[in-house]
PAZAPA-4460 file (N, C-alpha, C; in steps of 0.05 Angstrom, whole numbers, plus 32768, in hexadecimal, padded with zeros to 4 digits):
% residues 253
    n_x    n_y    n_z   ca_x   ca_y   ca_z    c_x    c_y    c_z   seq   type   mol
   7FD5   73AD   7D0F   7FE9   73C2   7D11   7FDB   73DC   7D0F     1      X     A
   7FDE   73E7   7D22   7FCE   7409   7D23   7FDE   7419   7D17     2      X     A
   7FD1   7426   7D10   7FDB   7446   7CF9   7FD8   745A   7D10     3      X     A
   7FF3   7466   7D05   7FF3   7485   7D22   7FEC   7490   7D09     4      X     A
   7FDA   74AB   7D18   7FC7   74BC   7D0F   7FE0   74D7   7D11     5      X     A
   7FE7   74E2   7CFE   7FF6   74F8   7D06   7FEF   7511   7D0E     6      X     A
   7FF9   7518   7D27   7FEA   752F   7D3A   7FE3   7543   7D2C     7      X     A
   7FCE   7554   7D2A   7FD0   7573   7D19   7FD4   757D   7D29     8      X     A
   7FE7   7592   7D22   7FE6   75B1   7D3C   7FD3   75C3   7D3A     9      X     A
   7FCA   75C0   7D4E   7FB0   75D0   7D59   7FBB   75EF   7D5E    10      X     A
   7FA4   7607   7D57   7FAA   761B   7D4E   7FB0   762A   7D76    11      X     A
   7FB3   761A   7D88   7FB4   7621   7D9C   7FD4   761B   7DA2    12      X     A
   7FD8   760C   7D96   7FF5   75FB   7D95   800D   7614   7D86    13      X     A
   8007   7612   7D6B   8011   7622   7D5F   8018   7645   7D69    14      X     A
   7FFD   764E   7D79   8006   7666   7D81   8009   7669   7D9F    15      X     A
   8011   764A   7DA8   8024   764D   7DBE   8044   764A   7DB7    16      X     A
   803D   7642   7DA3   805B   7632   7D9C   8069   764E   7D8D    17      X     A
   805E   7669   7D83   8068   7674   7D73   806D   768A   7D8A    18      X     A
   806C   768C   7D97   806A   76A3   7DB4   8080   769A   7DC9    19      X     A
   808E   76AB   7DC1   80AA   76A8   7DD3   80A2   76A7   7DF0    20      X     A
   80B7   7697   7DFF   80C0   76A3   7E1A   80CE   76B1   7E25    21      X     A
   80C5   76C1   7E3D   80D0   76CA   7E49   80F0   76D0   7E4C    22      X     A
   80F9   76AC   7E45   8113   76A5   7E4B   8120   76AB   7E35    23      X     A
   8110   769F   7E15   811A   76A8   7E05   811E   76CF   7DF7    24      X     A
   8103   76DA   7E0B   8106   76F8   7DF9   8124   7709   7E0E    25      X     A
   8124   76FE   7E23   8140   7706   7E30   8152   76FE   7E1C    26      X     A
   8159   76E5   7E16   8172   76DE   7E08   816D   76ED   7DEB    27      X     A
   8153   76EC   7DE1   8151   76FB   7DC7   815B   7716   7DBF    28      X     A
   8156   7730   7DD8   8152   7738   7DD6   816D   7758   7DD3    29      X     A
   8174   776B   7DC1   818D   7770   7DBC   8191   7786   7DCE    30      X     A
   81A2   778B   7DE1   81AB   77A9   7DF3   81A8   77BB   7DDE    31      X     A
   819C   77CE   7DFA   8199   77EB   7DF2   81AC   77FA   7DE7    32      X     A
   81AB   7807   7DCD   81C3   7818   7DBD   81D7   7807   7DAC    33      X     A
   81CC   77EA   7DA7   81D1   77DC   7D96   81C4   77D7   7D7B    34      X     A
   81D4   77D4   7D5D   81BD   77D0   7D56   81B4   77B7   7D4E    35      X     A
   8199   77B4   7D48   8190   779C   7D45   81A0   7784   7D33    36      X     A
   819F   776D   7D2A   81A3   7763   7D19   8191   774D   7D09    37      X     A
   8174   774E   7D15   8164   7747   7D12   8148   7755   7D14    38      X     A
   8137   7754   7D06   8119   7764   7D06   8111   775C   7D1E    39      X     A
   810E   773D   7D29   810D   7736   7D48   8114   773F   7D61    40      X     A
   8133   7747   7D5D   813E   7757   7D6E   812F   7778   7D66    41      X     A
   8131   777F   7D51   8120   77A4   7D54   810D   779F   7D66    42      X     A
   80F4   778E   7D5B   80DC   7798   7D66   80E2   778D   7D84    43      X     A
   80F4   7773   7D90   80EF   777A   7DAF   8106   7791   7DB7    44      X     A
   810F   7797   7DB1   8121   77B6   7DBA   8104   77CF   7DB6    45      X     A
   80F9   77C9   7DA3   80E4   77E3   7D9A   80D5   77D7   7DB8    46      X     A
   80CB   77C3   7DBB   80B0   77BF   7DCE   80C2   77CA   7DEF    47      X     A
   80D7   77BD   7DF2   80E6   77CA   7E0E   80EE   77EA   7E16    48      X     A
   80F1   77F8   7DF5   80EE   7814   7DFD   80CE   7822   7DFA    49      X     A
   80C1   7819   7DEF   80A2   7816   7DF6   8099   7816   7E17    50      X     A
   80A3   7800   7E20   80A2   77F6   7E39   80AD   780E   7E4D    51      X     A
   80C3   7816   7E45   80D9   7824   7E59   80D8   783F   7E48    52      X     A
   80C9   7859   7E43   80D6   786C   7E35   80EA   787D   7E48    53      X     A
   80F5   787E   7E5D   810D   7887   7E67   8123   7879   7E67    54      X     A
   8126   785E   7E60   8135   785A   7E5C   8149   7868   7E3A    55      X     A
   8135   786A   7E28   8138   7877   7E14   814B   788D   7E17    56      X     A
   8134   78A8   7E29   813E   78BB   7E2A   8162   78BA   7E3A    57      X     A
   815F   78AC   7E4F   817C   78A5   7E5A   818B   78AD   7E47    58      X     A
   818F   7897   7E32   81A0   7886   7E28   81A6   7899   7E0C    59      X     A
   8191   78A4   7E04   818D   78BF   7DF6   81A0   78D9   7E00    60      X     A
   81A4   78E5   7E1C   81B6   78F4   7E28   81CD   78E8   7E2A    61      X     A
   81D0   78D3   7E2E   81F0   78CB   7E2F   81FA   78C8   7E1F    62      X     A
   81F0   78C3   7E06   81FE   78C2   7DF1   8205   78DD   7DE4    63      X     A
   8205   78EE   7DF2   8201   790C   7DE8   822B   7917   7E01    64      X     A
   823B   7914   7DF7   8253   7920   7E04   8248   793D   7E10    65      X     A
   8248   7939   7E2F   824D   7956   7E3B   825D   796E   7E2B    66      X     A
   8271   796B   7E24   828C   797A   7E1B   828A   7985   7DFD    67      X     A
   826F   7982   7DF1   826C   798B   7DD6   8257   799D   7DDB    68      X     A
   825A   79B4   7DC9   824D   79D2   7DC5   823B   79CE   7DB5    69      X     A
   822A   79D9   7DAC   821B   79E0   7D97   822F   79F5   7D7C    70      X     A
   8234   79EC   7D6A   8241   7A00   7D62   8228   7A21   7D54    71      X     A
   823D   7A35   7D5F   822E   7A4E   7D5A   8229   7A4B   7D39    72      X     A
   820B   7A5D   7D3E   8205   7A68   7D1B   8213   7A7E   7D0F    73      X     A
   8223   7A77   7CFD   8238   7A8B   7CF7   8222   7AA2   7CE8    74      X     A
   8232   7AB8   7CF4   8223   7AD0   7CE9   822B   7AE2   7CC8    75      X     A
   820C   7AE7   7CC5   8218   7AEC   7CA9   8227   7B07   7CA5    76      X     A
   823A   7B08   7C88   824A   7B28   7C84   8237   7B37   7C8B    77      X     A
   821B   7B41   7C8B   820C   7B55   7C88   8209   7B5D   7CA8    78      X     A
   8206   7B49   7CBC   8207   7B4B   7CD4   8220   7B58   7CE2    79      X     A
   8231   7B41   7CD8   824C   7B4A   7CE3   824C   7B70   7CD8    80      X     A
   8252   7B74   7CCB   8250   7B89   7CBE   8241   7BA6   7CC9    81      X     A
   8227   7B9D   7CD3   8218   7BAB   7CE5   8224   7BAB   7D0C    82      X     A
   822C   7B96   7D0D   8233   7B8F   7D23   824E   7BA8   7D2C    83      X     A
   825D   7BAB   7D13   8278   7BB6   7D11   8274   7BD3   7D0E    84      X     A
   825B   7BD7   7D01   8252   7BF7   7CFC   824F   7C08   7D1F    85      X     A
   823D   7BF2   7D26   8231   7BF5   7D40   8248   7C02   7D55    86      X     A
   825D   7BF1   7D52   827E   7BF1   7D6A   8286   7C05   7D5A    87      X     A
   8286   7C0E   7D46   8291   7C21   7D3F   828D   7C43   7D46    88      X     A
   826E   7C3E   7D46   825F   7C58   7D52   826A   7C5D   7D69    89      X     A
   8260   7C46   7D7C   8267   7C4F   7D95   8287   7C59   7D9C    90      X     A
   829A   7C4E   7D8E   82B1   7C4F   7D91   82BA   7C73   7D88    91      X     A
   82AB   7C76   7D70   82B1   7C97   7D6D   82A2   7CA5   7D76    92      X     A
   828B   7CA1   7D86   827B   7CAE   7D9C   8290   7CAF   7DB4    93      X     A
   8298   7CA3   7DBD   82AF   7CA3   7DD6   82C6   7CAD   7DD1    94      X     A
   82C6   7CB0   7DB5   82E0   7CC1   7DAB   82DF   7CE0   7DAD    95      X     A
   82C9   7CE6   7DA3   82C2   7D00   7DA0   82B5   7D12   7DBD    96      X     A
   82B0   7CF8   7DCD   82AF   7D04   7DEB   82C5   7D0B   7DF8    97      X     A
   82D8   7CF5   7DF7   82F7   7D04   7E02   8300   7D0E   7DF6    98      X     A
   8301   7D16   7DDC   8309   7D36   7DCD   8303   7D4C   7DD7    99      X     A
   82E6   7D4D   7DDF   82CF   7D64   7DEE   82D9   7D6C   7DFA   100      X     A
   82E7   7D53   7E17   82E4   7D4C   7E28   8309   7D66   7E30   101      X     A
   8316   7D55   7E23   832A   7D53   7E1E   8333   7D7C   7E15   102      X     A
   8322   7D82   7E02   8328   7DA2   7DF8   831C   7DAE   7E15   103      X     A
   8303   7DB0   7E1F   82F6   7DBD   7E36   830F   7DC2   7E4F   104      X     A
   8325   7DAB   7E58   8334   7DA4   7E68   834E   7DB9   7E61   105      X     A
   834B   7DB3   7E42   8368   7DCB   7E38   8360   7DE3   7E3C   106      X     A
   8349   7DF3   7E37   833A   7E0E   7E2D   8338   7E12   7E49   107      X     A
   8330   7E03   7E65   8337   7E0D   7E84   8354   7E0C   7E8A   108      X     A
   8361   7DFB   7E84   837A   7DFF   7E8C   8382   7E13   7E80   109      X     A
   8380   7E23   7E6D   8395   7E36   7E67   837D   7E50   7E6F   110      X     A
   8370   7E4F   7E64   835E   7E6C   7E86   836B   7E65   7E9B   111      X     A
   836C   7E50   7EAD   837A   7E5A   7EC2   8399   7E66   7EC5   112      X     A
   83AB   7E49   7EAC   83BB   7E5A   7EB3   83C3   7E78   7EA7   113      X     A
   83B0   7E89   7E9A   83B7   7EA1   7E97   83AE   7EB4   7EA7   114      X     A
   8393   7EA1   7EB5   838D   7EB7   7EC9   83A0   7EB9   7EE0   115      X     A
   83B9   7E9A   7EE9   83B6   7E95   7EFC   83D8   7EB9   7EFB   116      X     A
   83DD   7EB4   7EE2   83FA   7EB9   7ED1   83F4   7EDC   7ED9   117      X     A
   83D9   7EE5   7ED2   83D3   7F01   7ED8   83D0   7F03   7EED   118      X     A
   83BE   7EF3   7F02   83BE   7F00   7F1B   83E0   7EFF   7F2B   119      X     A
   83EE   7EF1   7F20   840D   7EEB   7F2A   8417   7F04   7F23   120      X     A
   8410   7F15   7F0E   8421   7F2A   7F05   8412   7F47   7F12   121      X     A
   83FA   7F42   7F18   83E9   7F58   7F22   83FD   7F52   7F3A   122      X     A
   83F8   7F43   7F4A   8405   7F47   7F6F   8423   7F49   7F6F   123      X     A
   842A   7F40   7F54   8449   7F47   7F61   8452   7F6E   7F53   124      X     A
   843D   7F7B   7F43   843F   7F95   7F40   8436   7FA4   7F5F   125      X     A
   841B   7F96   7F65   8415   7FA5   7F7A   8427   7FA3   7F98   126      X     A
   843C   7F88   7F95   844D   7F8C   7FAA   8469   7FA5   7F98   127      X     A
   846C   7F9F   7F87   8485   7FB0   7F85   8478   7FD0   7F84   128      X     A
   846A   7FDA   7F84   845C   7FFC   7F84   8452   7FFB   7FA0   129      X     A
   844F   7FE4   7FAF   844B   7FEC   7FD7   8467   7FF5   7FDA   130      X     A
   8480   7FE9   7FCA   849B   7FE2   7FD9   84A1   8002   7FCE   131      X     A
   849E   800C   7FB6   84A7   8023   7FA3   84AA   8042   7FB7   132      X     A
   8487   8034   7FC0   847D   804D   7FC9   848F   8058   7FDC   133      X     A
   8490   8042   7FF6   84A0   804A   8010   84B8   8052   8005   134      X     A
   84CA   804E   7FEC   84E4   8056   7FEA   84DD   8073   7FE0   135      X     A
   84C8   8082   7FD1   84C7   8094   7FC3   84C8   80AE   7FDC   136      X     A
   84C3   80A7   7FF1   84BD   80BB   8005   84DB   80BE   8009   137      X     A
   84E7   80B2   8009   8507   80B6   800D   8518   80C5   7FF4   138      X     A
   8510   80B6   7FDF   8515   80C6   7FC8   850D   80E8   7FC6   139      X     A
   84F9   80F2   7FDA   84EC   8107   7FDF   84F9   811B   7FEB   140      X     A
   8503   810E   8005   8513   8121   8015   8532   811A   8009   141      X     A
   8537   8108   7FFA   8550   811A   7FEF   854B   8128   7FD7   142      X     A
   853C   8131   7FCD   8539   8147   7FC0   8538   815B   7FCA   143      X     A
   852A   815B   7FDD   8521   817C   7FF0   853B   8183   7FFF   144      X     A
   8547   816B   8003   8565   8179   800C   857D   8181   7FFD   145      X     A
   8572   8175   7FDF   858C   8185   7FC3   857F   819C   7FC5   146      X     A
   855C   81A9   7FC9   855E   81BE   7FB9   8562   81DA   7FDD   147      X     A
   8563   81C4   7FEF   855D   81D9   8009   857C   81DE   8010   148      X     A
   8589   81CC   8012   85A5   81CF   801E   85B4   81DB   800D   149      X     A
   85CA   81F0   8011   85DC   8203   8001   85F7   81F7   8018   150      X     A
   8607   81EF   8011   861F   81E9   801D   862E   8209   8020   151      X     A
   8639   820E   8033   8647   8223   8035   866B   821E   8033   152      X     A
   8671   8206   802E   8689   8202   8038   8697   81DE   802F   153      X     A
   86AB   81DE   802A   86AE   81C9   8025   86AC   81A8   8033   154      X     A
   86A6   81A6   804C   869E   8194   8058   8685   8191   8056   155      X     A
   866C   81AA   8052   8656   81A9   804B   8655   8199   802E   156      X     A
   8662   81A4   8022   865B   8197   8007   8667   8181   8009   157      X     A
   867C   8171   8014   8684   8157   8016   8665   8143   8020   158      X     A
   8658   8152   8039   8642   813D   8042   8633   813D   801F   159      X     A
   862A   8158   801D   8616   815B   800C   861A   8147   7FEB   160      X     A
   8635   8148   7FE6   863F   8134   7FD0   863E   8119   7FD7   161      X     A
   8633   8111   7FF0   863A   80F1   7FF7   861A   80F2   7FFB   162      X     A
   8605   80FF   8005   85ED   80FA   8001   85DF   80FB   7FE8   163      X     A
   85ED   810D   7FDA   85E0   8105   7FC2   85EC   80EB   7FB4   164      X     A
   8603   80E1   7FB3   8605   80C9   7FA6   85F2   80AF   7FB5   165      X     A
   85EA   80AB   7FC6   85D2   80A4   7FCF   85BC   80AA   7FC1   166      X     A
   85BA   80BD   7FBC   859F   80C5   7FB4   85A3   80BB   7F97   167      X     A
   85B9   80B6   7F8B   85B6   80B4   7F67   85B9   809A   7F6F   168      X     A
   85C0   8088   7F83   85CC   806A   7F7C   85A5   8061   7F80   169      X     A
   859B   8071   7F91   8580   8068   7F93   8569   806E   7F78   170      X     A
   856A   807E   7F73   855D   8089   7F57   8560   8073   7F46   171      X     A
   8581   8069   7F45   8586   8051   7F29   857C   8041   7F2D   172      X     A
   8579   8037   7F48   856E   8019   7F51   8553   801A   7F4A   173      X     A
   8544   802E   7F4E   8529   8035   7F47   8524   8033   7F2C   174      X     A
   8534   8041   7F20   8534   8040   7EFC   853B   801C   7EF5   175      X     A
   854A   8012   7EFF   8549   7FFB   7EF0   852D   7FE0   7EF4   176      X     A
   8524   7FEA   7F09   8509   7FE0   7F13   84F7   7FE4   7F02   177      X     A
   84F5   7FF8   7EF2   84E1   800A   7EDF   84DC   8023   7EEA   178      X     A
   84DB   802B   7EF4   84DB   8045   7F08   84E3   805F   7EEF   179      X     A
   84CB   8070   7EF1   84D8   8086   7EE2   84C6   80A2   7EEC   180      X     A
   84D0   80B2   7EEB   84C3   80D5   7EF7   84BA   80E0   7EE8   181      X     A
   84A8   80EB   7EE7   8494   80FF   7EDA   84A8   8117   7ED5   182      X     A
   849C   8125   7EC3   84AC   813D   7EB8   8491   8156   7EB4   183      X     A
   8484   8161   7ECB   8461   816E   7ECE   8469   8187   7EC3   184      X     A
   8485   8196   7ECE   8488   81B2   7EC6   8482   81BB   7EB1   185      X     A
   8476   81D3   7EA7   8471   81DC   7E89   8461   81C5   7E83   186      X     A
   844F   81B8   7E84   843E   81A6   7E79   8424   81AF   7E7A   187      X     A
   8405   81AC   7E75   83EE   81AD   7E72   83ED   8198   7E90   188      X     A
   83CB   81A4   7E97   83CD   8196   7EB0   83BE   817F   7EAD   189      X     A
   83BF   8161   7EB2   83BA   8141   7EA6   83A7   8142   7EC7   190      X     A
   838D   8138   7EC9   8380   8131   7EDF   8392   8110   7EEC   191      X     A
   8397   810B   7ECF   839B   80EC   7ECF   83B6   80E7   7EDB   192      X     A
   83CF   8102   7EDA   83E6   8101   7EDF   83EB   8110   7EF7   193      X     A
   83DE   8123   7EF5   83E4   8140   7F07   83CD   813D   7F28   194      X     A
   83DD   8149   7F36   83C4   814E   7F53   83CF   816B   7F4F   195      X     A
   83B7   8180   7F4F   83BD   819A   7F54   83AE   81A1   7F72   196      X     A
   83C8   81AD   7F7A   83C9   81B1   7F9A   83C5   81D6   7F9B   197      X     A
   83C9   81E3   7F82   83CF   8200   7F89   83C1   820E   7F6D   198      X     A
   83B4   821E   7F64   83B6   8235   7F4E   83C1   8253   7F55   199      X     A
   83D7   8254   7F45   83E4   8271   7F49   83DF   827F   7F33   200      X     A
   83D2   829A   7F36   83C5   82AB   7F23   83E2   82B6   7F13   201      X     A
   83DA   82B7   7EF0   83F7   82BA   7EE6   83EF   82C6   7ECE   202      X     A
   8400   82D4   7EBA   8400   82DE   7E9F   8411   82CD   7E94   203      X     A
   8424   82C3   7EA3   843F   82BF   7E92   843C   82A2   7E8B   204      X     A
   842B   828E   7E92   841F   8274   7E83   840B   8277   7E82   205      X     A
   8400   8267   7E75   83E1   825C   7E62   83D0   8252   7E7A   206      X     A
   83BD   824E   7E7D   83A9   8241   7E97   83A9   822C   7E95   207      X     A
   83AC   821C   7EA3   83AC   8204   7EA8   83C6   81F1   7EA4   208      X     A
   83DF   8209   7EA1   83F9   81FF   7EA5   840D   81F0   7EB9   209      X     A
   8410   81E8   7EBE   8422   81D6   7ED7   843D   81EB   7ED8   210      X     A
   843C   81FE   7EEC   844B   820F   7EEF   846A   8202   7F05   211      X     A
   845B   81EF   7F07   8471   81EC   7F28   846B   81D4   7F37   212      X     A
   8483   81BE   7F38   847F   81A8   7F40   847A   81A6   7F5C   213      X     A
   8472   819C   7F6A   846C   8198   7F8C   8479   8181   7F97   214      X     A
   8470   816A   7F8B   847D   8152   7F8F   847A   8147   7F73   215      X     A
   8492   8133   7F6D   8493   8123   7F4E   8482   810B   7F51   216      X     A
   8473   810C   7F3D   8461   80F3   7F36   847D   80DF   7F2A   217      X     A
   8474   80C3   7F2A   8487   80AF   7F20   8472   809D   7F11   218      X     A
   847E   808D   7EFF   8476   8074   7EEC   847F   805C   7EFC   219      X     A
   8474   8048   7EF2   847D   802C   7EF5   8475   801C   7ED8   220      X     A
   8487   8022   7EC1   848C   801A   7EA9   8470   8025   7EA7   221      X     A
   845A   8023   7E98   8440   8033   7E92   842C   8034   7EA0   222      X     A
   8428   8030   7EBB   841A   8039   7ECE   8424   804C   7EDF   223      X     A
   8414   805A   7EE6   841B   8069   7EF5   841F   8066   7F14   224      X     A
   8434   806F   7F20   843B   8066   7F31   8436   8080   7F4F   225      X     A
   8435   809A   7F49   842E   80A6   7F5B   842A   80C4   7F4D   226      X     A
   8414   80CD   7F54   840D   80E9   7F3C   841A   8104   7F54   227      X     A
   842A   811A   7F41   8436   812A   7F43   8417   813C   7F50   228      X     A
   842E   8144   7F6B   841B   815F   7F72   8420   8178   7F61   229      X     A
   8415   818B   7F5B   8421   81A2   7F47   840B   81C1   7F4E   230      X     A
   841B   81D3   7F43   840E   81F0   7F4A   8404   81F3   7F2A   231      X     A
   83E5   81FC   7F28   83E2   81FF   7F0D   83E4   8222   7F0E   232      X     A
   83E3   8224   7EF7   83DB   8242   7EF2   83C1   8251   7EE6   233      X     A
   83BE   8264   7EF4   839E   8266   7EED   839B   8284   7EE4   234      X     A
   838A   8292   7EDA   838B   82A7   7ECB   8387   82BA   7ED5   235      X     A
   8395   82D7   7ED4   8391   82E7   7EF1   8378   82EB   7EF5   236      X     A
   8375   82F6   7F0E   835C   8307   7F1E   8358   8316   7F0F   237      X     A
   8338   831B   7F0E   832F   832C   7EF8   832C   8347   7F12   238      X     A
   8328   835D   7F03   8323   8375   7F15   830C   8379   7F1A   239      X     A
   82FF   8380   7F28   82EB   8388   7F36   82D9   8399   7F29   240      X     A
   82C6   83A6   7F30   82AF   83A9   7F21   82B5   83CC   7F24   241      X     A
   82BD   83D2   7F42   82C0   83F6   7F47   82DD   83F2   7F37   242      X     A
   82F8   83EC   7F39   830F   83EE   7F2A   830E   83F1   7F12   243      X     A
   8302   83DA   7F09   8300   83E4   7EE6   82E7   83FB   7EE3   244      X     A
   82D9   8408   7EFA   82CF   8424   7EEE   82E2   843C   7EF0   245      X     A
   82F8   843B   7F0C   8301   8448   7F15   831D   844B   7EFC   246      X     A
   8321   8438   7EF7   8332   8430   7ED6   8330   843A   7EBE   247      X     A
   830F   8442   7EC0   830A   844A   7EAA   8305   8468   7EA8   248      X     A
   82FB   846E   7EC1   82FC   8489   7EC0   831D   849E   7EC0   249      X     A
   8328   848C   7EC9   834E   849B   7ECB   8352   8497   7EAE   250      X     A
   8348   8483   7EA5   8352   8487   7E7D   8345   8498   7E72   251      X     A
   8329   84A1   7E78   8321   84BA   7E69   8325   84D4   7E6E   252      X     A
   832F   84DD   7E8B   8335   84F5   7E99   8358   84FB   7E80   253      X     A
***
């Protein structure tokens, strides 16, 4: 009866026998983003992303949701704070420009309108003293006709009483306008008031008297509106050089 010899495993045996297949490291082996449940399963998941590092990275981005932010680093009080100083400047910088901005716009507008307010009052004087004038020449010849005409008779003096109420309804109209007449007679003679047209040699006024009106100067409230022609008076003629000898010798005879 033969004795079986029991096989040893040969060290070629053994580390065939301990070295998976193919077939088995597929079935072994645990999907990606799983986790292991075995140290067997790590290291062939570790050796396949070894094998594949994009697969890694893949699988690394997808797991990452499109639709999530980074949340911001909240900023500190000291920042904020500076941040707020900052908006603030600028904000009363832009304040203080349209103030500037704003008074410059007021300080022209009212120059113009006072200039616009004077030159309105200059042109409408210088139209009412064009309009004054032409009536004053009328006002003229009815004077020269109160002091030229003597009515002889009562129909005379009927015209003469109906031209002059004319002549006063026109004077009032004038006066309420501002219109007012110089009064030159007996006065000192004014360059500023007076035109002297005549000197008549005299004793019986002072020189340089307004002896005699020519034509009446008029006002237009304190301007003057037309300066009086006038006769001044001037101091007699002196006598001659033979008269006062011939003068003097009749006083000592």
């Amino acid at each position: 009866m033969s004795e079986t010899v029991p096989q040893q495993n040969r060290p070629e045996d053994e580390h065939t026998s301990s070295q998976p297949s193919p077939e088995n490291l597929e079935s072994q082996s645990t999907p990606i983003g799983t986790v292991s449940s075995s140290p067997t399963e790590s290291v062939v998941a570790d050796a396949e992303i070894a094998a594949h590092p994009e697969i890694e990275a893949s699988e690394t981005v997808a797991t990452v949701p499109s639709d999530v932010v980074a949340p911001e680093t909240p900023e500190t009080p000291e920042s904020e704070l500076q941040s707020l100083a900052i908006k603030l400047t600028e904000i009363t910088n832009q304040r203080d420009a349209f103030q500037s901005q704003y008074l410059r716009i007021a300080a022209d507008f009212d120059n113009f309108r006072k200039r616009s307010g004077k030159e309105k009052e200059e042109t409408e004087l210088r139209v009412k003293c064009a309009t004054i004038m032409e009536l004053l020449s009328v006002v003229d010849n009815f004077e020269r006709a109160r002091t030229q005409i003597k009515p002889q008779n009562d129909g005379e003096m009927g015209i003469h009483k109906s031209y002059q109420g004319v002549y006063k309804q026109l004077v009032d109209s004038l006066k309420r306008i501002g219109v007012s007449p110089m009064r030159s007679e007996g006065q000192q003679f004014d360059p500023n008031l007076h035109e002297a047209v005549m000197r008549q040699p005299t004793e019986e006024h002072p020189e340089g008297t307004v002896i005699e009106e020519l034509q009446r100067g008029y006002y237009l409230g304190d301007r003057i509106l037309r300066h009086s022609l006038v006769k001044v008076a001037a101091p007699p003629e002196q006598l001659s050089a033979e008269d006062a000898t011939d003068f003097g010798s009749a006083e000592n005879s």
